[in-house]
N, C-alpha and C positions, 0 to 999 in steps of 0.2 A: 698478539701473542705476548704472555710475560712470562720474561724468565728471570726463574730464583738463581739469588747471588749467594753465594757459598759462604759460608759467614769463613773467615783468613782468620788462620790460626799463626800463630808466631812460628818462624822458620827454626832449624836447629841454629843458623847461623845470625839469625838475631836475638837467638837468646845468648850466644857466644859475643857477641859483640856487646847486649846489653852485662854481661856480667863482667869480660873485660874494663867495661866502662866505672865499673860499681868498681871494682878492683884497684884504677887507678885513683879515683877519687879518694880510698880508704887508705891506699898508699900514700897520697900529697899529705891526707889529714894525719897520720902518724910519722910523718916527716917534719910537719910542722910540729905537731908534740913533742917532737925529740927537740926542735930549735927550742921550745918554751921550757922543756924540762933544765936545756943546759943553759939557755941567759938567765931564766927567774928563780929558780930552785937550785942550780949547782953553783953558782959564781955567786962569791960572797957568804956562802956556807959551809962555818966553822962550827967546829963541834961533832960529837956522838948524837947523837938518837935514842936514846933507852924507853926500849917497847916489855913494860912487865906485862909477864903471861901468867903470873901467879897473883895470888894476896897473900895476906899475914895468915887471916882464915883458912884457906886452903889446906885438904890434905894432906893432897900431894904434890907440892912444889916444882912449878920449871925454872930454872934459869931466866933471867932477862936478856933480850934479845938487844945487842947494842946494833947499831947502824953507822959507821962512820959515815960522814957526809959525803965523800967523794964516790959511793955508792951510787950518788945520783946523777953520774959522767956513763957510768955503764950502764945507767936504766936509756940515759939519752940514748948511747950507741948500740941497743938493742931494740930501742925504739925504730931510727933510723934503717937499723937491717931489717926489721920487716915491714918498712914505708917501702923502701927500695925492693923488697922482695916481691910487694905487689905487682911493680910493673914487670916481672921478667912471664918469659911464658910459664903457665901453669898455676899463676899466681891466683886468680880466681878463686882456686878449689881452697884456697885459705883465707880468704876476706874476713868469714866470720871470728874465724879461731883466731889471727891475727888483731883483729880489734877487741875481742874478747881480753886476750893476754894484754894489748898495747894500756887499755884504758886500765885493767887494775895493775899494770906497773906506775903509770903517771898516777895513782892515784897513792902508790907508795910512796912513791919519789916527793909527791905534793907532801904525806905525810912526814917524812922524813926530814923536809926541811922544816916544819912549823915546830916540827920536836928538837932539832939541831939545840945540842944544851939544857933538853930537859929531857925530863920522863913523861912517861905517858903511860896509861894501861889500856892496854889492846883488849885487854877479857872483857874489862868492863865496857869498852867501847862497842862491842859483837854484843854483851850483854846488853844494852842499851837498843844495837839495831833491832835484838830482834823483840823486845816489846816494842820500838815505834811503829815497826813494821804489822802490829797488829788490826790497827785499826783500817789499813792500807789494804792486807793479805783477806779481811772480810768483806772491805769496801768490792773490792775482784771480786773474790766469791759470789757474793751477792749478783753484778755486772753477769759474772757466768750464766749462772744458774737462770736470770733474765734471759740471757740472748740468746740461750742454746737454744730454748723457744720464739726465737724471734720479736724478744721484748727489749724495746731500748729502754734502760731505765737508768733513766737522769736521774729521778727520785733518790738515788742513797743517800746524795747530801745529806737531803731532808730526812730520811729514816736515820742515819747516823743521829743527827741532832736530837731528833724525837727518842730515839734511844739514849742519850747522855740524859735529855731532860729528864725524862721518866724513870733514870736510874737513880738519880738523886733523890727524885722526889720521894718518890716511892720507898727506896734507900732510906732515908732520914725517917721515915715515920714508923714502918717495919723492920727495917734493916735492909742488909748486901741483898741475900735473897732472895729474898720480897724484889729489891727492884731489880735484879737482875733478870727473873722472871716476867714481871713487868715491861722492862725494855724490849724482851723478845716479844710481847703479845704486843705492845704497842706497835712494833716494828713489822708484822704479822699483819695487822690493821690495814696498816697504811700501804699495805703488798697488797693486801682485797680492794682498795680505795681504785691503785693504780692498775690492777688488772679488768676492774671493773668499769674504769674510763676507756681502756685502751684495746680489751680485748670485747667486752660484750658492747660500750656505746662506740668503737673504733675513733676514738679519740686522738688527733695526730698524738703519738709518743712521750716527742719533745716537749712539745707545749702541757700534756700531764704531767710529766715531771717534774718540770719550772715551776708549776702551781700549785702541788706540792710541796718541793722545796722552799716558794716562797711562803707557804701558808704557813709552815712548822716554822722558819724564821721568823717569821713575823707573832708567831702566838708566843713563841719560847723566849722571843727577845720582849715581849711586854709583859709577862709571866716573872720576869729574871728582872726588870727594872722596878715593878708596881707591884710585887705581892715578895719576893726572897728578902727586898730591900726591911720591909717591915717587919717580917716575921721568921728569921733567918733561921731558925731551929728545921724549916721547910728544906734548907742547903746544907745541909748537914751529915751527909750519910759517911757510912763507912766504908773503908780501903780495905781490898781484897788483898792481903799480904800474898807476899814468894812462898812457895811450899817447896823445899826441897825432896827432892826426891833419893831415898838411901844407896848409896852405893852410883848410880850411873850421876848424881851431881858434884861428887869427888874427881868423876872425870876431868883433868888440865883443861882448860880454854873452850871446851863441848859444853862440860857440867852445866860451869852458869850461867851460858847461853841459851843451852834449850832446857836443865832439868831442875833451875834455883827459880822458876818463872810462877807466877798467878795463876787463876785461874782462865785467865782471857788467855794468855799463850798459848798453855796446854787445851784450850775449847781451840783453838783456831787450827793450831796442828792437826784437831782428830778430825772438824770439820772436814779439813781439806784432802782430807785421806778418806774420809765418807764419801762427799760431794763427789771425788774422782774415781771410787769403785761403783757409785750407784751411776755418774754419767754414763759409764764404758766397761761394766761389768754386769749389768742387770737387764730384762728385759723392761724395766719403766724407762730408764736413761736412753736404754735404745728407742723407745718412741720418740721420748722429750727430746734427740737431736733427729730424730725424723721428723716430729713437726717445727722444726729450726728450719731444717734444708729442703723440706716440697711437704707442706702441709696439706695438700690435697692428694696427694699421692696418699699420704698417711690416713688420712680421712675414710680415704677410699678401700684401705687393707683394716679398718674398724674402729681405729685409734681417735678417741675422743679429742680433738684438736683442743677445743676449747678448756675444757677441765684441766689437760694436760699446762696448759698455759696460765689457767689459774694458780693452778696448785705449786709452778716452781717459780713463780712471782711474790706467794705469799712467803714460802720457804725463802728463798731471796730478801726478802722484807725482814725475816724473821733474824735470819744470818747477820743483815746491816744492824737489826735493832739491838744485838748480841755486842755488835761491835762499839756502837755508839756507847755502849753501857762502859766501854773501856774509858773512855774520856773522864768520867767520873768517880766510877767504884773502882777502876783500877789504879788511875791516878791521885787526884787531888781532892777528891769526896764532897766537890761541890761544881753545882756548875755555874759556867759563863755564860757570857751573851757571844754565840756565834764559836762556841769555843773548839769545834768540830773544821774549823778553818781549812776548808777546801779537801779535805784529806777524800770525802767521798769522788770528788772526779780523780784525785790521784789513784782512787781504785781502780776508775774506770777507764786511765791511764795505765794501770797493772794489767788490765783483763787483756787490753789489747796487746799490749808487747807479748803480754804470757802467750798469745794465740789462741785466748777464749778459752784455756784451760786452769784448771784449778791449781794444779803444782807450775804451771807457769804465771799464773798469776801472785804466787807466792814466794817465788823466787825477784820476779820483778817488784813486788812489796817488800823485798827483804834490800833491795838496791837503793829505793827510795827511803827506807827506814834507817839505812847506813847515810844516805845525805842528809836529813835530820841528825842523827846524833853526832855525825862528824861536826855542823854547826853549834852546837854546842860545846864541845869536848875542844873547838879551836878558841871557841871565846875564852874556856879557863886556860888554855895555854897564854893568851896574847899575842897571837897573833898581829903582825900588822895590817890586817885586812879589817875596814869596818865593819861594825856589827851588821850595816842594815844587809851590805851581799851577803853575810854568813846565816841570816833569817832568809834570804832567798834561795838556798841553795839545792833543797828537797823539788824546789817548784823549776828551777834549774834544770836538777835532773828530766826530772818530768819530760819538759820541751825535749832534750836534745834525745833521750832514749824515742820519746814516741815517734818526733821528727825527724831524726838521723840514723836511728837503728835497729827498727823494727821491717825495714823493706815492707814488700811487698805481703800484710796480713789481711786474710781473706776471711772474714765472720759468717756467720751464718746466712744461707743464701738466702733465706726469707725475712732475716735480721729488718725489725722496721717497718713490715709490711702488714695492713692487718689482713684478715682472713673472713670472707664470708662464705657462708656455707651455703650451697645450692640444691 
């Protein structure tokens, strides 16, 4: 005789003890932030802070924000109170909010000391996050829109890239346009290539996306040495200028963050306002996360598994290829070799923290967008920190939000798995 074992679900008292436990750990590590805030950042730091919120430009002027340096004794002892507030009972129910608050005051206090004696502009710095944050906040999207349907897709590297190449190209010979266009069908392409491995020859995943990704490196990188080198009028396209927008880019510190931006800004903001009414507001998004979560369940109520998985792989392709297009037409109107430099897993690092969502996704693009331009904006200060940590510091973030503060993120249940129909 055999008998079934009940599958053990966690007690109330061990998920009490598991979140106790999360609780003191978040506590030591913001205890410890407060020690670093006050030996490396407070002691020895003389001077103001001058953080302008305004320009010459600007309408409508704010005052600049001075910071005396002893500011950052009281970010330490506010640190410290809620390291220590985590161990007391109750402490739990604030882990989040508490490292939420903790990390962007240390990230003050870090600011505050590299400014100590000079100025700095804060708009322009938010200005800056949020185009780097573009190519990041579509690399996610893309990720999303893959995995609701249960498609891992490595591939955005490789579609970012295929989209930078084919904006230039394309770019240079008809214009912005032309390749921006371009970029998205090329990008469109290579979502049919990868849906078409993965979903109709069930192709492991990973291994199509790596092949992929190496194929567009490898043809863009011999394309970029042995044909732009010769004939350079090929690299040559055009920069999609800021467009302000009348009246909401006069807004203080908002304006020319979200309304002084390109065209890739304002595509990626509507995107992501798209992407999250048609996930979770439409009856197609409700199939496309019912065939993520039990595709034969969905099958079974009529829902085309397959098409459906087609169709938001290409759209995903199409998204990255938009994005890629940013590296070129939106930047520096020519491309490099490899010039897309990891920024597609950093997407795929957004998707997850975001929790598979589109406005989470773009938020956590907007994080890593803010560690890229912070490395920048500290090299023109001078910083005493060498240049090579202040290029690592976006890929920094990366590690420690996906590996320290994302807990426990659950993807789509079928995420990975292919699907055959019986």
């Amino acid at each position: 005789m055999i008998t079934a074992v009940p599958h053990s679900t966690p007690s109330a008292r061990d998920i009490d003890t598991r979140k106790n436990r999360q609780a003191r750990i978040s506590g030591a590590a913001l205890i410890a932030l407060a020690i670093l805030v006050t030996t490396v950042f407070s002691f020895g730091t003389t001077g103001n802070a001058v953080f302008r919120l305004s320009r010459p430009s600007d309408t409508w002027a704010l005052p600049d924000l001075v910071v005396a340096a002893p500011f950052n004794y009281l970010v330490a002892a506010v640190l410290a109170f809620l390291g220590v507030r985590q161990f007391f009972r109750g402490g739990a129910r604030w882990t989040a909010l508490s490292i939420g608050f903790g990390l962007a005051l240390a990230v003050f206090a870090f600011l505050v000391w590299a400014t100590a004696g000079k100025s700095f502009s804060l708009t322009g710095m938010l200005q800056a996050t949020m185009v780097r944050a573009v190519p990041i906040a579509l690399g996610g999207l893309a990720g999303v829109l893959s995995e609701r349907v249960a498609v891992v897709n490595i591939a955005i590297e490789g579609m970012l890239l295929a989209g930078a190449f084919t904006g230039a190209l394309i770019g240079s010979l008809i214009g912005g346009i032309g390749g921006l266009i371009s970029a998205v069908i090329v990008g469109g392409l290579f979502g049919l290539v990868l849906a078409a491995l993965v979903v109709t020859y069930r192709m492991d995943q990973i291994i199509a996306g790596v092949v992929i990704n190496l194929f567009v490196l490898g043809l863009t990188s011999y394309v970029s040495s042995q044909v732009f080198q010769d004939y350079r009028f090929l690299n040559d396209a055009p920069v999609f200028r800021a467009v302000k927008i009348p009246l909401f880019g006069d807004i203080p510190v908002i304006g020319p963050m979200l309304f002084q931006q390109n065209v890739f800004v304002y595509g990626a903001l509507v995107m992501v306002a798209l992407a999250t009414y048609y996930l979770f507001y439409t009856r197609h998004g409700l199939q496309a996360r019912a065939v993520g979560e039990h595709p034969r369940a969905a099958d079974t109520l009529g829902i085309n598994v397959y098409r459906t998985r087609y169709m938001n792989v290409i759209l995903a392709g199409m998204v990255a290829g938009f994005g890629g297009a940013w590296f070129t037409l939106g930047t520096v109107g020519r491309f490099d070799e490899n010039m897309t430099g990891g920024r597609g897993f950093i997407g795929l690092a957004a998707m997850i923290f975001g929790r598979w969502h589109p406005v989470g996704a773009l938020m956590a693009a907007l994080i890593f967008g803010f560690a890229d331009s912070l490395q920048q904006k500290l090299a023109l200060l001078q910083t005493p920190i060498p240049s090579e940590f202040l290029a690592m510091a976006p890929y920094i973030a990366t590690i420690i939000v996906v590996a320290g503060l994302i807990g426990r993120a659950r993807p789509p249940a079928a995420d990975g798995k292919p699907y055959i129909k019986e």
